[in-house]
N, C-alpha and C positions, 0 to 999 in steps of 0.2 A: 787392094792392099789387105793383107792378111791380121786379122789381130794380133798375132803377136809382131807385126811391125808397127803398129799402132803403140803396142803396149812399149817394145824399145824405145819408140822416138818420145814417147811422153815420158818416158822414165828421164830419158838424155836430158829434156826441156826442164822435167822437175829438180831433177841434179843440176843444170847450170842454175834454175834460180833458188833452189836454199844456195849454194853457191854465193851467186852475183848477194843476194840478200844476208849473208852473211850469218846464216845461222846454224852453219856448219860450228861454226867457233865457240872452243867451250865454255869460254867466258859468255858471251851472248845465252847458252844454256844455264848455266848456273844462273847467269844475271835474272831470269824468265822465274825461277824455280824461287829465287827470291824476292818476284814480285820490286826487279831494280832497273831491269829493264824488258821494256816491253817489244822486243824487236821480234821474237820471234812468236808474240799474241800476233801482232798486226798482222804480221807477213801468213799465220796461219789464217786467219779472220778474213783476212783477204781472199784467201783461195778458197776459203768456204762460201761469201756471197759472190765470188765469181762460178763457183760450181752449182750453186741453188739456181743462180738465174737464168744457169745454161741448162743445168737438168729441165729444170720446170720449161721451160721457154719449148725445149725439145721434146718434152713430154705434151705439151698443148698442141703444138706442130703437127704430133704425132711419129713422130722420130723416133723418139726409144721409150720405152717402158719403165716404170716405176718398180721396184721392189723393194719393197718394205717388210724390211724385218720384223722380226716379234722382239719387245721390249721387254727383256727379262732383267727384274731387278738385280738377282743374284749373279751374275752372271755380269752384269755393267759394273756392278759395284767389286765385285772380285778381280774381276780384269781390269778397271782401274785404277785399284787400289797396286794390284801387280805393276803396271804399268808405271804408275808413278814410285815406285820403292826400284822400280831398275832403270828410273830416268834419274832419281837421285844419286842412287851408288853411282852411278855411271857417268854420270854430265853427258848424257848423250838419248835421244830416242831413237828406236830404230833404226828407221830413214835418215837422220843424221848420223849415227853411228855407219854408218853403209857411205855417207858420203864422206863422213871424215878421213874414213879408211882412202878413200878415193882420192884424198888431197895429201896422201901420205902420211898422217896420223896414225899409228900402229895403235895404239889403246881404242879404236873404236872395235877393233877386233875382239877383245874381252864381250865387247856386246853382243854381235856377234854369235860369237861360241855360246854367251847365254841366252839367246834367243834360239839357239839349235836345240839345246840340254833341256829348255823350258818347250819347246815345242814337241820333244821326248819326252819329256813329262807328262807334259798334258793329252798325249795321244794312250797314253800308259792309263792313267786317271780317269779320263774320258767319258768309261762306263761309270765309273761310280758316281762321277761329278752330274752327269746326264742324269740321275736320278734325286739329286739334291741340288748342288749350287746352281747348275744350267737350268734346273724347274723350279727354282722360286722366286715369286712374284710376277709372272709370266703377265702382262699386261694385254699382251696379242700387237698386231699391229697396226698401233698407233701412230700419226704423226698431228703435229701442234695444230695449224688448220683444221683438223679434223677433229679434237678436241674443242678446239672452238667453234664449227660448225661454222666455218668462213672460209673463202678462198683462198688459195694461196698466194695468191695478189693481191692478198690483204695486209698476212705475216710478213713476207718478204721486204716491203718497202720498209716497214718497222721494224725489223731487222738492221737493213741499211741503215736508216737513220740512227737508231744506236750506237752503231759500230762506227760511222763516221762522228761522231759523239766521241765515243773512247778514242779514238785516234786522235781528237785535237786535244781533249784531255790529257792524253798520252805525251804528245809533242810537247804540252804549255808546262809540265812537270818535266820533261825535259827526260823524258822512260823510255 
């Protein structure tokens, strides 16, 4: 099977569960941005230690390869910062905004168009940005294990336990 059949079918699988998990919903978004409900932490926090356990698990197997980017301050922090000023105006992040539109939502569209206009921009930008916001604080590539000079079957289960931590925390607040 060809990657981009791989990439369709994961996309279909990740569209039905924001879907099924309901975070398409802009209330579930707002609610997340105000720290009122926590539906769409979980459901993301989830998909991150299920993708750590699968990455690593098939990076030890020897299945697929690591690539690790370069941790550039400027650059996390700018994009961040962007990111959350057009999750706010918006009530929507990309990937939702893409799926709203999908459940017949016409305002995920605004996102959208601004994700094309800002991706225009930034291709415009690029050179100038590549020699200031994209080169500073450039860290190299780092990951946490590696900073602490432990395995990553070290991190990972502390990780889990945390997050299953937030989650009953989560539920007993009733987020």
């Amino acid at each position: 099977m060809s990657q981009l059949v791989y990439g369709i079918v994961t996309g279909i699988l990740f569209g039905f569960f924001l879907q099924r998990g309901q975070v398409l919903r802009y209330d579930k978004q707002i609610g997340a941005l105000r720290l009122l409900d926590m539906t769409i932490v979980k459901f993301m926090l989830s998909a991150i230690l299920v993708g750590t356990v699968g990455i690593y698990l098939l990076h030890d197997l020897g299945l697929a390869k690591l690539s690790v980017k370069s941790t550039i301050l400027g650059a996390t922090i700018g994009g961040g910062l962007l990111f959350g000023i057009g999750w706010g105006l918006l009530g929507y992040c990309p990937g939702t905004a893409i799926g709203a539109i999908g459940e017949g939502r016409w305002d995920g569209v605004w996102g959208v168009l601004g994700m094309l206009a800002g991706g225009a921009l930034y291709a415009e930008a690029y050179p100038l940005m590549q020699q200031t916001l994209l080169s500073w604080g450039n860290l190299g590539k780092i990951t946490l294990p590696g900073v602490l000079h432990v395995n990553h079957w070290v991190v990972i289960p502390v990780f889990i336990i945390a997050s299953v931590g937030l989650f009953i925390f989560c539920e007993k607040k009733n987020l």
